[in-house]
C-alpha positions, 0 to 999 in steps of 0.5 A: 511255454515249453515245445512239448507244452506248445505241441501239448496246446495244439492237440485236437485228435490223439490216435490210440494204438490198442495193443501195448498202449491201451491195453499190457500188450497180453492177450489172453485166449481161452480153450474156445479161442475166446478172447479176453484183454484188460483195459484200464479204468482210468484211461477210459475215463480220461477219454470220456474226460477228454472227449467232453473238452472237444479232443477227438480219440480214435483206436488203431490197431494192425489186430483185429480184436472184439473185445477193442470193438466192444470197449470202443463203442463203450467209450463213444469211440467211433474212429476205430480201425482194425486191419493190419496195413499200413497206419499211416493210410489211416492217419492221412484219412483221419487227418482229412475226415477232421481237416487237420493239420499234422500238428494237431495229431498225437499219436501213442504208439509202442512198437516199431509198426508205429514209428511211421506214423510218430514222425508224421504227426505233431506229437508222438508218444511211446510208453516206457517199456518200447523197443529203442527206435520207438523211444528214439521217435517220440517227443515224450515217453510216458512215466506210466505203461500201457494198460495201467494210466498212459492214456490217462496221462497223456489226455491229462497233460493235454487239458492241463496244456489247455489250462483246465484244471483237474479239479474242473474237469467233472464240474 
């Protein structure tokens, strides 16, 4: 088995930056300060996939935003947290609410408010399209980027760490 194959095994909680990771990191503001963000299908259904296998997701983001609250509750995320302090306080509570270790945390982040928290957990991922010293932090970088299957990616190679099989995971 690999590292990253054996970090992969040990993941029980990934912690989901929203904006960059979840979503094309674009916001689109209407004339009434109305907001609109596009989520992909497939990273929701990855999540709902993984959330059958017992992997724990949670949303962390330094923006507040309603349309992250709605698409959470959508998904049956209840670990979501919006407020621009610092991430790694709410990694250590998370860690704490699940009685974790770090190595069973991924951590999916993509700019450099992230880098803490990616070399505290297990296994940190960025998407391709992040600023250097992210890439530098992480075990693995996403072929796909945000907002377009990098979730879907990752929760996948997390069941297939595990032995489950695509073709089993709708069954």
């Amino acid at each position: 088995m690999t590292d990253i194959q054996t970090k992969l095994n040990r993941i029980k909680l990934v912690i989901l930056d929203v904006d960059g990771v979840l979503t094309d990191d674009t916001v689109f503001i209407g004339p009434e300060g109305m907001e609109f963000k596009r989520f992909c299908i497939a990273d929701g259904l990855g999540i709902h996939i993984a959330k059958r296998y017992s992997i724990n997701v949670a949303f962390l983001s330094g923006r507040p935003s309603p349309a992250t609250e709605i698409r959470a509750r959508e998904l049956g995320v209840v670990d979501i947290f919006q407020k621009p302090v610092d991430k790694l306080d709410y990694y250590e509570q998370l860690k704490a609410k699940y009685d974790l270790d770090d190595e069973n945390i991924a951590y999916v982040g993509n700019d450099l408010v992230d880098v803490g928290v990616m070399r505290k957990c297990g296994l940190s991922i960025s998407v391709p399209d992040s600023p250097v010293t992210v890439h530098q932090a992480a075990d693995y970088v996403t072929a796909r980027k945000g907002g377009f299957g990098a979730v879907r990616e990752i929760l996948d190679m997390i069941l297939e760490a595990r032995g489950i099989k695509e073709e089993d995971r709708l069954a």
